[in-house]
N, C-alpha and C positions, 0 to 999 in steps of 0.2 A: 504493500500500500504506500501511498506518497500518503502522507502525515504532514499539516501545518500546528506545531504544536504554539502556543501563544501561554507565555508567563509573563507573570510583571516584573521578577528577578530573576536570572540566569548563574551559576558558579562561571569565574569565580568571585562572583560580586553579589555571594549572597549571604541571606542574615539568619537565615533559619533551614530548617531540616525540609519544608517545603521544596524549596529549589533542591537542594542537594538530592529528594527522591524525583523529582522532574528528572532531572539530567543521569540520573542512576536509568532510570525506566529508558530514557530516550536512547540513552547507548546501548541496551539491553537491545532495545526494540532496531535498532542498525546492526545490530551485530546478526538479527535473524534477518537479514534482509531486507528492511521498511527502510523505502527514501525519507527522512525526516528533515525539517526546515522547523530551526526555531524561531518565533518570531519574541523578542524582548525588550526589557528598556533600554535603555546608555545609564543606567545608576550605576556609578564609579564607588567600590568601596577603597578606600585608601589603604596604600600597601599592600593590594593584591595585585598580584603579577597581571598584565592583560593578555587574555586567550580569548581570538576573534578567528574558529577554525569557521570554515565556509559555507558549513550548514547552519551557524547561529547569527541571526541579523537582530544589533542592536539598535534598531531607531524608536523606539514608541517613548515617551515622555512623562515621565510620572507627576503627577500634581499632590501636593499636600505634603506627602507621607516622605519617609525616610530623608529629614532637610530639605526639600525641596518646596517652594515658596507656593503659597495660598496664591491662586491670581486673583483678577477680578474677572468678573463675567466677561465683559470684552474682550479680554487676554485670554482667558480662558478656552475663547471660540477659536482662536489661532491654534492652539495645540492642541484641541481636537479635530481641528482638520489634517494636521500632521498626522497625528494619528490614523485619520481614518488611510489617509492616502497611503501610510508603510502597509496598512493592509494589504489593499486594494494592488497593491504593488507586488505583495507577499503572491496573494491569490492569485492574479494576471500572469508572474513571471513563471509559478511553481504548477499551478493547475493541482490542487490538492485534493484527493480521493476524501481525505475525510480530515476536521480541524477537531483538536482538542486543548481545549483549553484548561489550564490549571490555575493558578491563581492570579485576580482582577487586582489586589489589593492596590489604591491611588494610579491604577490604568485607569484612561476611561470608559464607563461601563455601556457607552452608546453603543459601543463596538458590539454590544454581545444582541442588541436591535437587530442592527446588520447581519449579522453570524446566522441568525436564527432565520431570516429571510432571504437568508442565499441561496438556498434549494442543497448546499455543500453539507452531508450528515455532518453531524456536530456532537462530541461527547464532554462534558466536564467532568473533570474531577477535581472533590473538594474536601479537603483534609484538614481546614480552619473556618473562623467565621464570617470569609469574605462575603457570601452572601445572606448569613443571616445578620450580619451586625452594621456591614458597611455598604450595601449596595443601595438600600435608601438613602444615605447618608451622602451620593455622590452628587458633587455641586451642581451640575451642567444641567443633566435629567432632576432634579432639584427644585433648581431655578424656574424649570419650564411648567412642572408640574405639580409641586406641592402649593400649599398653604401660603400665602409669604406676608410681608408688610403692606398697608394698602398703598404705599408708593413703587415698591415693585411690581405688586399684583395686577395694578392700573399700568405701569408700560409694556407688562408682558401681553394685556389686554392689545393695548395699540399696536404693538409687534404684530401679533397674529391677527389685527383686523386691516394693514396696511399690507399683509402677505409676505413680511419680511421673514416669519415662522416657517411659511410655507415655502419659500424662497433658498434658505438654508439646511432644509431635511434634507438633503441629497446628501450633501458635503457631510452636515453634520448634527445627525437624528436627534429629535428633541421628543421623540416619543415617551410614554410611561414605561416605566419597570414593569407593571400591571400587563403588559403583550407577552413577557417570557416564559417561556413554558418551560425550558428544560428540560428537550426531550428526549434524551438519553443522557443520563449520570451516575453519577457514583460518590459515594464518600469515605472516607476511610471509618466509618463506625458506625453503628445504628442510631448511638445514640448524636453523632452531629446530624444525620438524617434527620432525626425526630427534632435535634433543639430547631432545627431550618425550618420543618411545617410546622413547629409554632409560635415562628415568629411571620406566617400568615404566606411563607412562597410553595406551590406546588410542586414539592417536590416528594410525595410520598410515596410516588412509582420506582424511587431511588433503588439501586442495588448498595450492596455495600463488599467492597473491596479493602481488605485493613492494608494499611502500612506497614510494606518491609523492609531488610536489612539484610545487609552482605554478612552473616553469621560467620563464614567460614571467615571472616575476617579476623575474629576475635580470638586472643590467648585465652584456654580452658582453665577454668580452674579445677585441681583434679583432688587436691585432699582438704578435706573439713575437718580436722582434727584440731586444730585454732581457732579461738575468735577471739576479736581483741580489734578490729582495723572495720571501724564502719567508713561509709563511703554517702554523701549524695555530690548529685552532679545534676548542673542546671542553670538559670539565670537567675543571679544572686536580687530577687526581688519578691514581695507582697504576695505574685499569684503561687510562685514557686514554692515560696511559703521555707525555706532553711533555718527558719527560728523554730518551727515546729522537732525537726531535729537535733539542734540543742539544744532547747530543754528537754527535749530525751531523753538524750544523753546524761544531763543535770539530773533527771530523775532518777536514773539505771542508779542500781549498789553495788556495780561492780567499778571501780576508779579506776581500773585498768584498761576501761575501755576509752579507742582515741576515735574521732572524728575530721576525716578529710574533708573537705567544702570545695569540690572542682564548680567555677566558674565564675563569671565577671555580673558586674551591676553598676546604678548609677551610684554617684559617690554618699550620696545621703543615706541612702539605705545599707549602704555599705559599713556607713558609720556608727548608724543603730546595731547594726548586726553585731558590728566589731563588741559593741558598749554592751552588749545584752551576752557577750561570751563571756567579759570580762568580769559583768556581774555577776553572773553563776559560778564562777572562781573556776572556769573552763579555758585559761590559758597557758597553752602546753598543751592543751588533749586534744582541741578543735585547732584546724591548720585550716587554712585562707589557699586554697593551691589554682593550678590553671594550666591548660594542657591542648596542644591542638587536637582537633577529631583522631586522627592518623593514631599519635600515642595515645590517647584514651583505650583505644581498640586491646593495648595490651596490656593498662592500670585496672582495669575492672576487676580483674581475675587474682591482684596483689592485694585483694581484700576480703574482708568474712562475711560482707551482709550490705545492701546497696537499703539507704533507706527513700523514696518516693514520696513526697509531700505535699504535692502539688494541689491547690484546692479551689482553681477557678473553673471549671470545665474544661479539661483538656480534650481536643479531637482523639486522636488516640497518639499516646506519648508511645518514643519510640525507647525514653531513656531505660528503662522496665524491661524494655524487650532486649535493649546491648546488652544490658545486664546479666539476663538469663542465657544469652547465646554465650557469654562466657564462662557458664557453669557458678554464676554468682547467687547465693540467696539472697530472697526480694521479699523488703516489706513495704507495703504499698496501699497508700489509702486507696478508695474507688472512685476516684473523681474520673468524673466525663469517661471517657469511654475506656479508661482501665475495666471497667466491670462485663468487657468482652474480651477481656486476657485472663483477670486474677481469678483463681479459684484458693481458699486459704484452705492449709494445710495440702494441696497435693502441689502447686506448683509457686505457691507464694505463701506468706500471712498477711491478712490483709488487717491494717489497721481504720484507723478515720481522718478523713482534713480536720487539721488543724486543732487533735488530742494528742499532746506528745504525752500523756499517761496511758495511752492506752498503746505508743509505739514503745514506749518504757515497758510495758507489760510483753508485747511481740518481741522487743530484743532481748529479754531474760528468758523466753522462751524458748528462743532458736540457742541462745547461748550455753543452755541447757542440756542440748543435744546436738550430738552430731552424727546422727542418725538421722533425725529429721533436715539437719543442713541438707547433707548429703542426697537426701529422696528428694525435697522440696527443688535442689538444683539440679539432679540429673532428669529429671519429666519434665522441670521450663526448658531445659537445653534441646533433648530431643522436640517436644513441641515446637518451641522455635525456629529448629532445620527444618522440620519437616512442614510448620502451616505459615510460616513468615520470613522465609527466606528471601532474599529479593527476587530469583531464577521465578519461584511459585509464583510471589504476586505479577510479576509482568507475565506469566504464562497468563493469568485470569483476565489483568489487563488488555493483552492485546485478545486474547476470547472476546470480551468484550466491546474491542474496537473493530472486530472484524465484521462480529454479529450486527455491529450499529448501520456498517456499509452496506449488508445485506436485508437490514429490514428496511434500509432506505432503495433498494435495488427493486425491491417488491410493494 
């Protein structure tokens, strides 16, 4: 199949695990043959090398998000017509069997107007809250169509009664989000499926596709006979929740136990965090550490117990599952869609967001046996190769992008 895949970030100028599984899937899917074309932004992350190989074109223009300046409505119309034209550019030069889109997040979301009335099948995939949190929230479709002030509301009036609305749909759709149907997708969890329909978008024909990981990548951990070296890893902030595991720790009766903290934050919070070890008289046992992805892959497995904290709604995290593909045991609250991974006592314990008495209760547990280490890590390990592998999910993936061609054939 010729594939236009469309993201708002691309590696290696990316910020999260979103892009990193984009570009994992998309070389998956060249390597079996599919002509792929990505289409992306120009967001420059500082200090990353620049990779511009010839199947990834970066012109689309991101508004708002990641530093990049709020326009105004007028300015605004300029760079979505850029936009729409790298499309239309994309489309004309590649002639694309089928386009898949992965995350809008600060793209513009006209694009997906267009997309869906191109007669070209169209599949998304959605592994965050771009469209339940931020697609009403996009300025352009916004402007044209919500609620506004009665000084806006009266020129958007004048706009579309002098034909100047109807004048610029071509270029640059000012239609409702209320047209999208989303007619083939996916998400990585049932339950982002669910939080989507109900925040009122149709998408409860959804399949769902979880999130994988290059497993064989990871150093095994092969003996539980210790424990002594807790571990979380993640973004040192509020949803991540890391004060949940220091006071854990602060709780636990064993003083022998230490805690690593792989990951960065903004500096305030960093601060609090710092202050709230030092209060617990947690300095020496909790370590501040930071590690690119590459080494992480072989740090997981140099400790006894990953603890999971995380308590805003995650899509489905992937940190739980490195975890487990290292032969690591995992304690794991159930937020967002952990609750289609964890099972407690066969392949995790699962604790609660944001009760570090009840992860103080799970860590004395595990530390108690290493016989339960041992079971609880070697059935996430096998699970992991075998339902989350990254090989498996692009197997389902492209099932599913072929199938999408062929229901549009018929």
């Amino acid at each position: 199949m010729r594939i236009l895949v469309i993201s708002n970030l691309y590696p290696p100028h990316e910020i999260g695990g979103y892009e990193i599984r984009c570009r994992d899937v998309v070389e998956r899917l060249r390597a079996r043959g599919h002509e792929i074309r990505v289409l992306t932004s120009d967001h420059h992350v500082d200090g990353r090398a620049e990779e511009n190989p010839p199947h990834v074109s970066r012109r689309l223009r991101v508004h708002g998000m990641y530093g990049h300046p709020w326009l105004s409505i007028w300015k605004l119309r300029a760079l979505e017509q850029h936009n729409h034209r790298a499309l239309l550019d994309e489309i004309d030069s590649f002639k694309p069997e089928l386009i898949h889109v992965w995350n809008m997040g600060g793209i513009s979301k006209s694009l997906l107007l267009r997309l869906e009335a191109s007669g070209i099948p169209l599949v998304y995939d959605v592994s965050d809250h771009w469209i339940a949190r931020s697609l009403r929230a996009d300025v352009w479709l916004s402007w044209w169509n919500e609620p506004k002030s009665a000084p806006v509301t009266f020129l958007r009036q004048v706009l579309t009664a002098i034909g100047y609305r109807k004048n610029i749909t071509d270029e640059t759709p000012t239609g409702s989000w209320d047209f999208l149907r989303f007619p083939r997708i996916y998400f990585c969890s049932a339950f982002m499926r669910d939080h989507t329909v109900s925040r009122g978008w149709p998408v409860a024909h959804a399949q769902v596709i979880h999130c994988g990981i290059e497993t064989t990548a990871f150093a095994v951990k092969t003996e539980h006979a210790d424990f002594s070296r807790l571990l979380w890893v993640g973004r040192l902030a509020e949803d991540k929740d890391p004060l949940t595991a220091v006071r854990a720790l602060a709780a636990c009766e064993n003083p022998d136990l230490t805690l690593d903290l792989y990951g960065h934050g903004d500096a305030g919070y960093v601060a609090a965090l710092d202050a709230e070890i030092a209060r617990l008289g947690l300095v020496g046992r909790v370590t501040r550490k930071s590690a690119p992805a590459a080494e992480m892959k072989q740090l997981y497995s140099q400790h006894d117990a990953l603890l999971f904290t995380s308590n805003w709604g995650e899509p489905f995290a992937l940190t739980p599952l490195e975890a487990m593909a290292s032969g690591l045991p995992v304690i794991t609250s159930l937020d967002g869609g952990q609750a289609e991974l964890a099972r407690h006592g066969e392949n995790c314990l699962v604790a609660e967001a944001a009760n570090p008495a009840l992860y103080a209760t799970r860590i004395a547990e595990m530390a108690a046996s290493p016989e339960l280490r041992a079971s609880i890590a070697n059935t996430a390990l096998e699970e992991a190769r075998r339902h989350f592998d990254i090989e498996v999910i692009t197997t389902k993936i492209e099932d599913y992008l072929e199938a999408s061609t062929a229901d549009q054939r018929r």
